[in-house]
C-alpha positions as CSV (number, residue, x, y, z in Angstrom):
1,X,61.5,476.5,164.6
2,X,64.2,477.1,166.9
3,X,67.8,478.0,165.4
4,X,70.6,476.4,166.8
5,X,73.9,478.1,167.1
6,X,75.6,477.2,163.6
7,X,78.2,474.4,164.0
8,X,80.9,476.4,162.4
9,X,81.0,479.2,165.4
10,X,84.4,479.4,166.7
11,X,84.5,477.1,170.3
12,X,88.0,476.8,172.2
13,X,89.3,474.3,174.2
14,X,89.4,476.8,177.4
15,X,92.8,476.1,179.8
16,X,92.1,477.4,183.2
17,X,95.1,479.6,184.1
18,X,95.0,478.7,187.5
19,X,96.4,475.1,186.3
20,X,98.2,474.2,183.6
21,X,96.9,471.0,181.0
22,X,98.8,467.8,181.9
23,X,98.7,465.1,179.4
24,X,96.2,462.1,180.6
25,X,97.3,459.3,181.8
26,X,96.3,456.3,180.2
27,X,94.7,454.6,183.4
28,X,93.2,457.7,184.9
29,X,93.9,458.8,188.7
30,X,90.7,459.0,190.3
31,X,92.6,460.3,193.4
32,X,94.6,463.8,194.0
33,X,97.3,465.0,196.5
34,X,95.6,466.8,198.9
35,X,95.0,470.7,199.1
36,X,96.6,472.3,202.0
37,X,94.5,475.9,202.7
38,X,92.8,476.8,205.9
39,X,89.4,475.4,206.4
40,X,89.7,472.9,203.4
41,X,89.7,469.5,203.8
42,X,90.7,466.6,202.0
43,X,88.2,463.5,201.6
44,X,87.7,460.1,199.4
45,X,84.9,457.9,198.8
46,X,84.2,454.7,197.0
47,X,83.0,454.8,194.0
48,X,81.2,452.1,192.3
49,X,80.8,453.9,188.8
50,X,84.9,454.5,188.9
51,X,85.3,451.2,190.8
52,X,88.1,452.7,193.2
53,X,88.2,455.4,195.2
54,X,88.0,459.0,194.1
55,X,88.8,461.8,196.1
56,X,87.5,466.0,196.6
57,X,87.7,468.9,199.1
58,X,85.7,470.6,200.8
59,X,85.3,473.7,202.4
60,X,83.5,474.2,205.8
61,X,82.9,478.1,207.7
62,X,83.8,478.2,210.5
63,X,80.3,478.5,212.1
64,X,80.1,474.7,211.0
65,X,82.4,474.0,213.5
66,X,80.8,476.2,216.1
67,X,77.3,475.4,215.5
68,X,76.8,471.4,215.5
69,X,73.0,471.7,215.3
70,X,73.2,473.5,212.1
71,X,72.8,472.7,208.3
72,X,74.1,474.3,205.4
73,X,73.5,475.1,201.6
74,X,76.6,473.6,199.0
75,X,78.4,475.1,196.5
76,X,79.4,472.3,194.0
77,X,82.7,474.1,192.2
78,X,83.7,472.4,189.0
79,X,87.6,473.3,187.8
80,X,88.3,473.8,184.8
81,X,90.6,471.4,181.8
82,X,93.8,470.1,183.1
83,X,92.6,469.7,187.0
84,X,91.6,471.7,189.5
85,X,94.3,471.7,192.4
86,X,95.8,474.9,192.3
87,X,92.5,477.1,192.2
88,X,91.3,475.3,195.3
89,X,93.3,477.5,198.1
90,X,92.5,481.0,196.5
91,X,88.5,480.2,195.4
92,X,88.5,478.7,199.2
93,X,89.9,481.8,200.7
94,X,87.7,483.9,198.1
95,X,84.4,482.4,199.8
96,X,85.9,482.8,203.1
97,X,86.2,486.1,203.1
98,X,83.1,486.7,201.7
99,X,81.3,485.0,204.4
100,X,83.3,486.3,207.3
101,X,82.2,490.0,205.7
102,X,79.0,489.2,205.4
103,X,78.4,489.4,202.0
104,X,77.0,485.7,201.5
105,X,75.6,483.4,204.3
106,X,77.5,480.8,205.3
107,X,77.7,477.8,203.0
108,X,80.2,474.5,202.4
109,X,82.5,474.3,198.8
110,X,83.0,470.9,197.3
111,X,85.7,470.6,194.8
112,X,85.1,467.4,192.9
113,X,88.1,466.0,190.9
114,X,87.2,466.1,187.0
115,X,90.4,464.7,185.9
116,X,92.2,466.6,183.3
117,X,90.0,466.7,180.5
118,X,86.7,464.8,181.3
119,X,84.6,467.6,180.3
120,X,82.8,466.7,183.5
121,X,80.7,463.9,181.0
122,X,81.3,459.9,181.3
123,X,83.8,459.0,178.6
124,X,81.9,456.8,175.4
125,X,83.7,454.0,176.7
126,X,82.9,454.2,180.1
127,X,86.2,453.6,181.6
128,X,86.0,457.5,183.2
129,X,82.5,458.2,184.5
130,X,82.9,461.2,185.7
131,X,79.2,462.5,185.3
132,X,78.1,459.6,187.0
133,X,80.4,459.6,189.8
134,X,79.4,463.3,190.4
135,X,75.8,463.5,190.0
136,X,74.9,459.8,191.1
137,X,77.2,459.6,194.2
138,X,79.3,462.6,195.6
139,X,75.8,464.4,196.0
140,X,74.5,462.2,198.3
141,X,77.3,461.3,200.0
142,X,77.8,465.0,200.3
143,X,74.8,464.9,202.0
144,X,75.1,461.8,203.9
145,X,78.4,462.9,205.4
146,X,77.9,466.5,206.4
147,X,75.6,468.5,208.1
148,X,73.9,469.7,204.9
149,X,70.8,471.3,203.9
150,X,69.2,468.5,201.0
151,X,67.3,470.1,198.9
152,X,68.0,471.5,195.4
153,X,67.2,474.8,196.3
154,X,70.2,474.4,198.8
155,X,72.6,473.6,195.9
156,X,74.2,475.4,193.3
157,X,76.2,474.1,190.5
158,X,79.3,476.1,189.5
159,X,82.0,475.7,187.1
160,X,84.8,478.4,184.8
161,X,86.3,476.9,181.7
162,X,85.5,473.2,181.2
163,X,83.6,473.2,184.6
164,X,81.5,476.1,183.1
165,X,80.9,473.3,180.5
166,X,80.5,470.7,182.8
167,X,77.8,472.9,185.0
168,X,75.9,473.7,181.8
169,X,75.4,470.2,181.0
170,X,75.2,468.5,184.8
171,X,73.0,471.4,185.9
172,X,70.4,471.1,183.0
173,X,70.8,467.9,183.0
174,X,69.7,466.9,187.1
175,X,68.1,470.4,187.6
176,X,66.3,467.7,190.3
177,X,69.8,468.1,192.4
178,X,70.6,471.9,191.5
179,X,68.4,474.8,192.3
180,X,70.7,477.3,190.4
181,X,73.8,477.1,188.0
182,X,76.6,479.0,187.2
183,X,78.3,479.2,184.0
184,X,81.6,481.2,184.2
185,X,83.7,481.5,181.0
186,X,82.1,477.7,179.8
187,X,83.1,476.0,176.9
188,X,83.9,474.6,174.0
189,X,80.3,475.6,173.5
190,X,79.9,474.8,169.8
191,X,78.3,471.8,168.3
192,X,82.0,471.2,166.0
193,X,84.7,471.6,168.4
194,X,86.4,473.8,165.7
195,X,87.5,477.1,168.0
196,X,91.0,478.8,167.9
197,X,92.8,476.8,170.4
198,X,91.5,473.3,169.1
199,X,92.6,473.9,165.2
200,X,95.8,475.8,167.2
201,X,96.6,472.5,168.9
202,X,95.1,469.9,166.6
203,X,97.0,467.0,168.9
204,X,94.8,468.3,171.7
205,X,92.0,468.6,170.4
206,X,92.3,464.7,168.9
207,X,93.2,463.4,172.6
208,X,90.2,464.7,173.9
209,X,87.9,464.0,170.9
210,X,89.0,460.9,170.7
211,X,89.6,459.8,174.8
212,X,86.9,461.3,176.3
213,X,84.2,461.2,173.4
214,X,85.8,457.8,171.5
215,X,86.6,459.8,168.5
216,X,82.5,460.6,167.6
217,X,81.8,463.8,167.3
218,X,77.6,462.6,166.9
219,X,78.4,461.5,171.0
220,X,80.1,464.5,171.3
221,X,77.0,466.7,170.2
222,X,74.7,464.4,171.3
223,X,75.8,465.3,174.9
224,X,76.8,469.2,174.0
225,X,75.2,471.8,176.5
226,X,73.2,473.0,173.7
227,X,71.4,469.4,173.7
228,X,70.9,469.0,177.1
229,X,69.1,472.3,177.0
230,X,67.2,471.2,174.3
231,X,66.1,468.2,175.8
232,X,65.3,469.5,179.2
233,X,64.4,472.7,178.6
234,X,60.4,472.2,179.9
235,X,61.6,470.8,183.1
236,X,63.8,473.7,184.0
237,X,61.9,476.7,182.5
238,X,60.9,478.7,185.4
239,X,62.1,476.5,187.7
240,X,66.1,477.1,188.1
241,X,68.2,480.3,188.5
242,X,70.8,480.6,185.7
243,X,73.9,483.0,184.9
244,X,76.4,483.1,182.1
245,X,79.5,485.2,182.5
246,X,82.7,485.8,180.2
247,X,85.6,488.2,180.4
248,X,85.6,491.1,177.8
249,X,88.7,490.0,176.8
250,X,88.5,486.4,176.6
251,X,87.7,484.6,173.4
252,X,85.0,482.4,174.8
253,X,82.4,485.9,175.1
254,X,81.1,485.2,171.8
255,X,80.2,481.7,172.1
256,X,79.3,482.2,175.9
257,X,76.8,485.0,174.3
258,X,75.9,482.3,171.2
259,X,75.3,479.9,174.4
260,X,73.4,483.1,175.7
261,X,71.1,483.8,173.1
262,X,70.3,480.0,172.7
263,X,68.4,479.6,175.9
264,X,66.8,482.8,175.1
265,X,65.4,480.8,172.0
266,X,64.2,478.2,174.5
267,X,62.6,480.5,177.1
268,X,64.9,479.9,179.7
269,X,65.4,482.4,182.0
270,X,69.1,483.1,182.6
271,X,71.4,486.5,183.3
272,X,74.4,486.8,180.9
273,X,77.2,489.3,181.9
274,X,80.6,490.7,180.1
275,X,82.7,491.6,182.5
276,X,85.3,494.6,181.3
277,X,88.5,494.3,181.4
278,X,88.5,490.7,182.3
279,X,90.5,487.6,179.9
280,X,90.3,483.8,180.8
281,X,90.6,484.1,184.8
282,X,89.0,482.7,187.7
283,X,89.2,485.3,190.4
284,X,89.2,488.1,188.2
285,X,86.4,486.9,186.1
286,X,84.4,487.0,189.6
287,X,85.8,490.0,191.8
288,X,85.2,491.7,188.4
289,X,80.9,491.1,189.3
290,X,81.4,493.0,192.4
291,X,78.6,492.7,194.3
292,X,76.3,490.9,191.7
293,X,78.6,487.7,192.3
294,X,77.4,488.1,195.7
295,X,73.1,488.5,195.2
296,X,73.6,485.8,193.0
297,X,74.3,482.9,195.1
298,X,71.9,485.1,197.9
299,X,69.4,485.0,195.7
300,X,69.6,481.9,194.4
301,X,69.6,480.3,197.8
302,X,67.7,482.5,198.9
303,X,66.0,481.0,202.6
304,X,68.2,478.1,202.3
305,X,70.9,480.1,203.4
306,X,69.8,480.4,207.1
307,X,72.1,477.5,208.1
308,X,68.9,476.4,210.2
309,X,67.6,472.6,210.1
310,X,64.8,472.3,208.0
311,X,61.6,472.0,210.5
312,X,60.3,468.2,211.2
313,X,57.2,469.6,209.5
314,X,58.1,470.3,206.2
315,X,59.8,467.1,203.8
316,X,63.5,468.0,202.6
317,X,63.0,466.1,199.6
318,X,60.9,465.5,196.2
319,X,58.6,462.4,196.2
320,X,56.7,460.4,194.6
321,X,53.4,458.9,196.6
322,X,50.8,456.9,196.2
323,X,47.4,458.2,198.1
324,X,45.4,455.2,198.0
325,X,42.7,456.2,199.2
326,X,42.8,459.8,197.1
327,X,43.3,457.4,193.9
328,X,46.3,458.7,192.9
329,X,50.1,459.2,192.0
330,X,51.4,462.0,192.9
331,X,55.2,464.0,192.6
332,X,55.4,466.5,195.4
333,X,58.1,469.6,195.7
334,X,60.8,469.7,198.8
335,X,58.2,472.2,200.0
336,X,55.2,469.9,199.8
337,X,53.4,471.2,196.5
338,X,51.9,469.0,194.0
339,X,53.7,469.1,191.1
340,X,52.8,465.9,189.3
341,X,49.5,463.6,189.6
342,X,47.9,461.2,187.4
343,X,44.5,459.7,188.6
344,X,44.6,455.4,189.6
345,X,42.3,452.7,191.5
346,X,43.7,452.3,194.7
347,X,47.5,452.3,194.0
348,X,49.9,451.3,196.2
349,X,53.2,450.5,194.8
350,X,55.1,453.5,192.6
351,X,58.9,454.2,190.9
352,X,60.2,457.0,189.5
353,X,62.6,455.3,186.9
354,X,65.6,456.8,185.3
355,X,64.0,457.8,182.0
356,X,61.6,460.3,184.2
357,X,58.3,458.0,183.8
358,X,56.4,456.7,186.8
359,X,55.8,453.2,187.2
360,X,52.7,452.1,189.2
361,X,50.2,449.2,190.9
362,X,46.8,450.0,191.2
363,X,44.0,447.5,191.8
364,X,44.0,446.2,188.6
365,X,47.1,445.8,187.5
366,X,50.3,448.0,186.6
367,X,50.5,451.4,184.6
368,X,53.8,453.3,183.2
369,X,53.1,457.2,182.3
370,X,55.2,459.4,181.1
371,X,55.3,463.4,182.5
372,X,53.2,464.4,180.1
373,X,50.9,461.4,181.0
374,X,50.8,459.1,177.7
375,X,50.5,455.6,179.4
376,X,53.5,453.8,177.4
377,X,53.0,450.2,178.6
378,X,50.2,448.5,181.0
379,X,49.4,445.5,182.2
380,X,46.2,444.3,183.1
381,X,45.1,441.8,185.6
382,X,42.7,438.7,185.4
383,X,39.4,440.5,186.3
384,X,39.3,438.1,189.9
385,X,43.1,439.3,190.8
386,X,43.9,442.3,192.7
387,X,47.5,444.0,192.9
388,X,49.2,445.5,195.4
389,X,53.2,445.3,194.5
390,X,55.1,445.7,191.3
391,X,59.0,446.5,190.2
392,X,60.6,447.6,187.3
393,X,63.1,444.7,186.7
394,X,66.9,445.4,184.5
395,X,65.4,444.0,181.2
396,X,62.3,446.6,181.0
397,X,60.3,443.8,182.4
398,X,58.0,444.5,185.2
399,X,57.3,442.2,188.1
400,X,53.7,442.1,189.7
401,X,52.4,440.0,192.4
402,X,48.5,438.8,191.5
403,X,46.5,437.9,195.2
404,X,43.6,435.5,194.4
405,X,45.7,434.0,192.1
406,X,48.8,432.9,194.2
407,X,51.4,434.1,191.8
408,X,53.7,436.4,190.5
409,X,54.2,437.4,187.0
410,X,56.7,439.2,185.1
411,X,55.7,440.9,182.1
412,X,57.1,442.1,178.9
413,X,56.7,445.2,177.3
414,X,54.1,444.6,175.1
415,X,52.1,443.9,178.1
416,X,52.0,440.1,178.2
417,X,53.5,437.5,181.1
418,X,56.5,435.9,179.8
419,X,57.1,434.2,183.1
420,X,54.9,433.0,185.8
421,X,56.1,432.3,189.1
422,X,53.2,430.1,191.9
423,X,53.2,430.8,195.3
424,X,52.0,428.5,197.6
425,X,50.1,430.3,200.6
426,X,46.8,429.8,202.5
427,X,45.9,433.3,203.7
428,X,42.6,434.0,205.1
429,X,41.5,436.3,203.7
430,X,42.6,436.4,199.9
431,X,43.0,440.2,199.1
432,X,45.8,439.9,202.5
433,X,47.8,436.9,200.8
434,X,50.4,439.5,199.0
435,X,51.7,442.5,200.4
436,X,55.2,444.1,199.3
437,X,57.0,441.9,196.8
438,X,60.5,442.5,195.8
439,X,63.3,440.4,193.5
440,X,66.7,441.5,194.6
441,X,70.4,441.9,193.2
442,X,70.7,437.9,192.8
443,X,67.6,437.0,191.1
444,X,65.7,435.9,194.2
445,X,62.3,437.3,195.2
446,X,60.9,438.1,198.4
447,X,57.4,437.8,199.4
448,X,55.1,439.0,202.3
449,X,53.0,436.5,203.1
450,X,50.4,438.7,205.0
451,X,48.1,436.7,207.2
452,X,50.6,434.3,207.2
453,X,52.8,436.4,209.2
454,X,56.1,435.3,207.4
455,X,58.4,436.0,204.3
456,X,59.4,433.2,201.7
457,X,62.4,434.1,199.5
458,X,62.0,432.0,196.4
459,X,64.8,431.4,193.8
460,X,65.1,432.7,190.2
461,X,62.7,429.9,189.1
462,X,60.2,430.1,192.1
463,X,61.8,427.1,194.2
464,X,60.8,428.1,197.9
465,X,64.2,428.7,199.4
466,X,63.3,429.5,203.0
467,X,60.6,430.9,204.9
468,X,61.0,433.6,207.9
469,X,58.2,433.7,210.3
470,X,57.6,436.6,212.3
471,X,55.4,438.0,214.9
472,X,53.2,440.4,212.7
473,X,51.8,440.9,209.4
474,X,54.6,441.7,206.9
475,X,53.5,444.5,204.7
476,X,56.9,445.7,203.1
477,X,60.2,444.2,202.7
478,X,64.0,445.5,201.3
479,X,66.7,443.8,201.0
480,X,69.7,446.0,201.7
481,X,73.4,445.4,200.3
482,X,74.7,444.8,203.5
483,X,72.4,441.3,203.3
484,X,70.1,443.0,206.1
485,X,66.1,442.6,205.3
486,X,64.1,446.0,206.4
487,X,60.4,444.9,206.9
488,X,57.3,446.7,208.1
489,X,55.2,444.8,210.2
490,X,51.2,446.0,209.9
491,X,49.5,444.8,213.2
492,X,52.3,445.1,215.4
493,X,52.8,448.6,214.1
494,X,56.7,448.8,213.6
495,X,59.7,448.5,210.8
496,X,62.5,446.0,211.8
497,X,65.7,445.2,210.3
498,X,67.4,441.7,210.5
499,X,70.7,441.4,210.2
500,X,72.0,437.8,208.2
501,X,71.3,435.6,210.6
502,X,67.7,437.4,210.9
503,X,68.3,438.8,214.2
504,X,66.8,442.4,215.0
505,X,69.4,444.7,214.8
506,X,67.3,447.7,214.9
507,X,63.8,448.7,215.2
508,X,61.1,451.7,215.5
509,X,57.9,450.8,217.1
510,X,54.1,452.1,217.6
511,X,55.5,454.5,220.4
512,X,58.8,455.5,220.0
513,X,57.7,459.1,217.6
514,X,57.4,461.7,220.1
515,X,53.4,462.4,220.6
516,X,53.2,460.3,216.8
517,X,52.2,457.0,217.2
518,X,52.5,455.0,214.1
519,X,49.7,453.1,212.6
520,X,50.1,451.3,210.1
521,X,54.0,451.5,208.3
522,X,53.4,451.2,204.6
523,X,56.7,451.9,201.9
524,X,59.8,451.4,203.3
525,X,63.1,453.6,201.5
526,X,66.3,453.6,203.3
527,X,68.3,456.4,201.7
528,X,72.1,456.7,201.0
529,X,72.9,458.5,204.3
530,X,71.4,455.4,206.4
531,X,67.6,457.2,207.0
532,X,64.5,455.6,206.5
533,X,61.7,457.0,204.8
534,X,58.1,455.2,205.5
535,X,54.7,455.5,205.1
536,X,52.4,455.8,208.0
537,X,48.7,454.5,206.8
538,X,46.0,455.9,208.3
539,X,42.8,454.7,206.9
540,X,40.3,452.6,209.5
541,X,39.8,455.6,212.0
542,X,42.5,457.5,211.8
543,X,42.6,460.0,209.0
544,X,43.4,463.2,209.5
545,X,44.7,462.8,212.6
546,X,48.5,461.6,212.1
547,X,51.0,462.3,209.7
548,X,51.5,460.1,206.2
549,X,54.7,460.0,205.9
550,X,58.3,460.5,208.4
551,X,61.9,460.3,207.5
552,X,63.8,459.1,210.7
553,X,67.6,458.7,211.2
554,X,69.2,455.8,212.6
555,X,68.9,456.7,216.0
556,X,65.1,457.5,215.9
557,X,65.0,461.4,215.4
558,X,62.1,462.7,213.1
559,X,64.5,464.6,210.4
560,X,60.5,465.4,208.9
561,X,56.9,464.4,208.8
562,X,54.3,465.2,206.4
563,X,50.4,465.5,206.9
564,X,48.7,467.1,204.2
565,X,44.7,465.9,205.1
566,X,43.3,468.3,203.1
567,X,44.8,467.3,200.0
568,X,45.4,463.5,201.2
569,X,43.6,460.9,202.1
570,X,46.1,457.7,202.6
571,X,49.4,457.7,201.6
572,X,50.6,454.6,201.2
573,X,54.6,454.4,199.1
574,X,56.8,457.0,198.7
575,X,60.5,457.1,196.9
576,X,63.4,459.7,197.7
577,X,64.0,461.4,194.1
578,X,65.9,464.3,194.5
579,X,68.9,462.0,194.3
580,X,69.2,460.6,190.5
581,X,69.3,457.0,191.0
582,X,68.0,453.6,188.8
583,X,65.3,451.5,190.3
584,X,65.8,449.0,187.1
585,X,69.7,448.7,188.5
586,X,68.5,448.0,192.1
587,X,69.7,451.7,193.5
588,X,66.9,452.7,194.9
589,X,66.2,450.6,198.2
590,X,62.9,450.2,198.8
């Protein structure tokens, strides 16, 4: 049995010197006054988990100026307790200098704001999410704003004091987002909050226990470091560059090394340095590495760091497909390798949901597996119906459509319909009367009608609402939160989008893929940064001869293309996961 580090270890609240600890507001300021240093910018964004807007830097080489067509691995930099506005200009000019002699590739800083004393985690109460607003949104709107390599192996994770605290837990915790993290001087890293500086300031030590963790030390442990290695320890083992480092003279070595000699328990592979010399300081902390610092963030970026646009031929993401005609689900690495698959009948539809289990249709009905592939719930269709389309819906619910038996269903988790929703249609032929099926933000659903060649949107009770004919066989529809419907179109072999008064507002047809004509679009996934993702069928004649699957940006450029034939057949759905996000809570749009 593994030994945790004993709660009674001395922890420390860790003040950054390069700021001092301001008391925190009462209604937090999700905004700061912006950093003047060269290269730096100042930027905001709207947040939906702070409801406001929140703001960061960021720092840009200046090749990124110089060189438009190329992208670029981040360095996520996490400040330490009582903000992070003063350390911005020097760490800024530290990685400037760096770059400019060479000693690390060119790569872009973000500085998030973590308030005074988040401790980079959502407050109990949820009035100050900053976990959420970090790893949920500035990530991807990282991505969707700059010129930006997307991949986790392109990212490290990076915090000193309460930000090495903060990248301990966030970087453990979505190791999906962050190929590497870096741990500089982190704490409090004990389970009891009991160090030298928290019983030397009992006040605040009670503001934070009690602000950011509601007074509950059980939340406060629950969502320690040491837990989220714990818990994630299998999913990051081998799989993640790590590094702990502490000063010789600061009084967070010994629990840093406690930290240290925990994930040694838990077989995950990590460096851990004392630096001589060295107390509780930023830059000397990391000038003190010399040219370790350096290979570390080389090494863990390792090609990323080319600045060069991943090739069209390779996917910049991790998915999860559905190869229909390989009967199977499968997770695939940014680089295309399998690392997840669990054997179906014909599936179609597929989720990744927030709790890391896959959701799935197959012919006969719908299957959730865990990683570890224990089915946990199942639903099984009347032996004459066959399934194409389900959804994970907010309550745990699931939504399936049923053709042959001109209905959808929602079902509970113990597997049985506790609502059943008719559909009036008269298809030809019956295994063509439902395609994609999806119930959106307000409770409506929306159903291709296949041979019919139209959508119905039905209310929460099934009342037909309105039909929208359309000049080809609707396989796949999204709503998006704009009010815009996305919808692939089988026989006429393109994606449209209609804006609310359902006229086109954009488009990609058969031909419009340089020397890649589509077939027949499947999945549909518009991303964050305004991309679509799609599956591109290519059973009845054409297998192995196109690619499965493109991700195209608004203007029609291929960003990639996959075409694995000799590992599949006919790939048919595919969702973005390298971006944590809840299918239940309608964030993923497809």
């Amino acid at each position: 049995m593994r030994m945790r580090p004993p709660l009674t270890l001395l922890a420390t609240l860790l003040l950054a010197p390069l700021t001092t600890l301001a008391q925190e507001p009462q209604t937090p300021s999700w905004t700061t006054s912006p950093v003047r240093a060269p290269r730096v910018e100042f930027r905001t964004f709207q947040s939906q988990a702070a409801k406001t807007a929140v703001s960061f830097h960021v720092f840009t080489p200046e090749i990124y100026d110089n060189e438009k067509e190329k992208r670029f691995p981040v360095l996520y930099w996490l400040h330490g307790s009582g903000g992070g506005g003063k350390g911005i200009a020097p760490l800024s000019t530290f990685f400037d200098r760096a770059i400019r002699e060479g000693k690390i590739a060119p790569l872009l800083v973000v500085f998030p704001h973590g308030m005074a004393a988040s401790m980079w985690c959502d407050s109990k109460d949820g009035t100050v999410p900053v976990e959420t607003m970090v790893a949920r949104e500035l990530v991807p709107h990282i991505d969707a704003t700059f010129r930006t390599l997307a991949t986790r192996e392109a990212r490290i994770l990076e915090g000193f004091s309460m930000g090495g605290y903060g990248a301990a837990r966030l970087g453990l915790k979505y190791s999906q987002l962050f190929g590497a993290v870096s741990i500089l001087a982190g704490g409090p890293l004990d389970l009891d909050f009991a160090g030298p500086r928290a019983t030397g300031n009992p006040a605040e030590r009670e503001r934070i226990l009690n602000g950011t963790f509601g007074g509950d030390l059980d939340y406060y442990r629950a969502i320690h470091p040491i837990t989220v290695a714990e818990q994630q320890a299998d999913a990051v083992r081998g799989k993640m560059r790590v590094r702990i480092v502490a000063g010789a003279r600061d009084s967070t070595g010994p629990l840093n090394r406690a930290y240290s000699d925990y994930l040694k328990e838990l077989n995950i592979a990590h460096t851990f340095t004392i630096v001589p010399g060295v107390g509780h300081d930023t830059l000397p902390l990391l000038t003190g590495l010399g040219d370790e610092n350096w290979q570390f963030y080389s090494s863990a970026l390792g090609s990323s760091s080319a600045t060069q646009p991943p090739p069209a031929t390779l996917i910049s993401h991790r998915l999860l497909v559905t190869d229909y005609g390989g009967n199977r689900v499968c997770i695939l690495s940014a680089a295309g390798e399998i690392e997840w698959e669990y054997p179906a009948t014909t599936p179609q539809d597929c989720w990744l949901l927030a709790n890391g289990n896959v959701l799935f249709s197959q012919s006969s009905g719908a299957v959730e597996v865990t990683q570890d592939k224990k089915v946990v719930w199942q639903y099984t269709a009347p032996p004459q119906a066959k399934v194409h389309s389900c959804q994970p819906l907010p309550d745990g619910s699931v939504l399936v459509a049923e053709c042959f038996m001109s209905r959808l269903v929602i079902v509970g988790r113990d597997g049985r319909v506790v609502k059943e929703l008719p559909v009036k249609s008269t298809p030809k032929v019956m295994s063509h009367q439902f395609r994609g099926v999806r119930r959106s933000a307000d409770g409506h659903f929306w159903v291709c009608l296949m041979d019919e060649k139209k959508v119905v949107e039905l209310d929460a009770e099934g009342v037909l609402l309105r039909e929208i004919p359309l000049d080809g066989q609707p396989g796949g529809i999204v709503k998006l939160p704009n009010g815009h419907l996305l919808i692939s179109l089988w026989d006429k072999t393109e994606i449209i989008e209609l804006d609310a008064d359902l006229k086109p507002v954009w488009r990609i047809g058969e031909n419009e893929l340089p020397g890649n004509p589509l077939r027949i679009p499947m999945g549909i996934h518009r991303l964050p940064n305004g991309n679509t993702v799609f599956g591109n069928y290519i059973g009845h004649g054409f297998t192995g001869k196109q690619p499965m699957l493109f991700e195209v940006t608004p203007d029609k450029k291929v960003v990639w293309e996959f075409a694995d034939h000799a590992r599949f057949k006919t790939v048919c759905q595919v969702q973005i996961i390298d971006t944590p996000a809840d299918p239940q809570k309608g964030e993923v749009l497809r």
